[in-house]
C-alpha positions in Angstrom: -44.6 63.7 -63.1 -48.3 64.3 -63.7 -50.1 64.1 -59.8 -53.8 62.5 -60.6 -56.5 64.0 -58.5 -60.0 63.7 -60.4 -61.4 62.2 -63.4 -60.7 64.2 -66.7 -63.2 65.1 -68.9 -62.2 62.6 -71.8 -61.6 60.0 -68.9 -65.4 60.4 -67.4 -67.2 60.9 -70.7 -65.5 57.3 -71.4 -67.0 56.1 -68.1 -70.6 57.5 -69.2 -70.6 55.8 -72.3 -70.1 52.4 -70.5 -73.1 50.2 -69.6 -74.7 51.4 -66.8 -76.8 49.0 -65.5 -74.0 45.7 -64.9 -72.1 45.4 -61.3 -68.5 47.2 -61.4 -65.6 47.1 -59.6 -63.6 50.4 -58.8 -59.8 49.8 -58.1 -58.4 52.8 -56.3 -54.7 53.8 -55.9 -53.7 56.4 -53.6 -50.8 58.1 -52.6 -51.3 60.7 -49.6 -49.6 63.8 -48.9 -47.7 64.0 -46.0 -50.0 67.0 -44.1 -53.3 67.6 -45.2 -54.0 70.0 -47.2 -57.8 71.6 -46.3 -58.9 74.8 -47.7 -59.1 77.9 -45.3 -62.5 78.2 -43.3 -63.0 74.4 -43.8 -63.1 72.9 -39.8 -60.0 70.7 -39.9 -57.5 73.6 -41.8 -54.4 74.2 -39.5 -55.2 71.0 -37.1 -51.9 69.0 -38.8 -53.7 66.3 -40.1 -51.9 63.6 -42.2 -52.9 62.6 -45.3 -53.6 59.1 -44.2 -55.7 60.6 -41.0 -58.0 63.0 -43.9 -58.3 59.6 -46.2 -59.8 58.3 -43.2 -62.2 60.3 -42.4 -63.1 60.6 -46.2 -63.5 56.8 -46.4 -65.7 56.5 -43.6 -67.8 59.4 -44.5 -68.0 58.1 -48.4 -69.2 54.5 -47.1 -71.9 55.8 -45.5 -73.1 57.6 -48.1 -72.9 54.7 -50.3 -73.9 51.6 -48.5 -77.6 52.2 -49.5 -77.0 52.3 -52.7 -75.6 48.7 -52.5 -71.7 49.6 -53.1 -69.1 48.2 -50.7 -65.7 47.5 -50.0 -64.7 44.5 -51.9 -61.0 44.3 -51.1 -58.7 46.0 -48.9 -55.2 45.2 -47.4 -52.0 46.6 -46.3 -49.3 47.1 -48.3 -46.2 45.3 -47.9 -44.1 45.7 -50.5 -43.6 46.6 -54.6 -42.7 43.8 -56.5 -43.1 45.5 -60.0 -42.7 48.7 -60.1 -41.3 51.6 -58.4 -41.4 51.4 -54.5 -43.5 53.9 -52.5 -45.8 55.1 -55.2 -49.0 53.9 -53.5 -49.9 53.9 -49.7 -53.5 52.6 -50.4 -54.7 50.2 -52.8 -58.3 48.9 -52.5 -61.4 48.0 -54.8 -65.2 49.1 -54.2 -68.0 47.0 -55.7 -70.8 49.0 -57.3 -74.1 47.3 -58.0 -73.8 49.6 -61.6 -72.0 52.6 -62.6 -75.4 54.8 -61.9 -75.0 54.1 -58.1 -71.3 55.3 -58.6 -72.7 58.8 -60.6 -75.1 59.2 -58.1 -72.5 59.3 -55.6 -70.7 61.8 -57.0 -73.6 63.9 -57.6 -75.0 63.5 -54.3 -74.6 67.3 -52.2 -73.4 65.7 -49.2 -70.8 63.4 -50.6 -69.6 66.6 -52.3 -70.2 68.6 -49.3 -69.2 66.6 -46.8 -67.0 63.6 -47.5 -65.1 65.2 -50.9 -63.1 68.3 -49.4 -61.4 65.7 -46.9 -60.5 63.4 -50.1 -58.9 66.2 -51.9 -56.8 67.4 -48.6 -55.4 64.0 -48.2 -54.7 62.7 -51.6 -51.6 63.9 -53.7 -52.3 61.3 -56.3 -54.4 58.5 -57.6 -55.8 56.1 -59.8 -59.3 55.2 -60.3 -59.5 51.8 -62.6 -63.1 51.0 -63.7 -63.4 46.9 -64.2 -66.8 44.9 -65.4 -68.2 43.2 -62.2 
């Protein structure tokens, strides 16, 4: 089974071509690894962080970066259980609201959401989905 990490190219130059000045809503699916994974030399490599603990500190690092720009949580919950669908694919499931897709571009462009908040995203997550709807 293909893991999901980051967009591809096809998959972001699809994005791009999409209006870019109407709200959007991001649904995110995760599925964490069970330790961390950080890079050597990066501050938390070695400290036995869980996936779930890295996704944390990613989220709260990536809304703060964001919450200028107008984005914010739209909908978060626990999980409780699959009804459809194979059991324990996800542990996360929420949607972000962008005021347009440029606020969600300049997010991933910005040098401290890459610097700081991304390398903790790619140590927790072992797999995801990132579903673009109109807002």
């Amino acid at each position: 089974m293909t893991a999901y990490i980051d967009p591809s190219r096809e998959n972001w130059e699809v994005f791009k071509s999409l209006p870019r000045d109407r709200p959007i809503h991001m649904l995110n699916l995760i599925r964490f690894r069970d330790l961390a994974e950080y890079p050597e030399g990066h501050a938390n490599h070695g400290k036995g962080l869980t996936g779930a603990e890295a996704y944390a500190i990613y989220l709260e690092e990536f809304q703060k970066l964001v919450a200028d720009d107008g984005a914010a949580m739209v909908w978060e919950a626990p999980l409780e259980c699959v009804v459809t669908g194979p059991a324990g694919e996800w542990d996360e499931a929420f949607v972000m609201g962008y005021p347009n897709s440029a606020a969600f571009m300049k997010m991933v462009k910005n040098e401290d959401y890459v610097r700081d908040a991304l390398p903790h995203r790619t140590a927790a997550v072992a797999d995801s989905r990132l579903i673009r709807f109109a807002g």
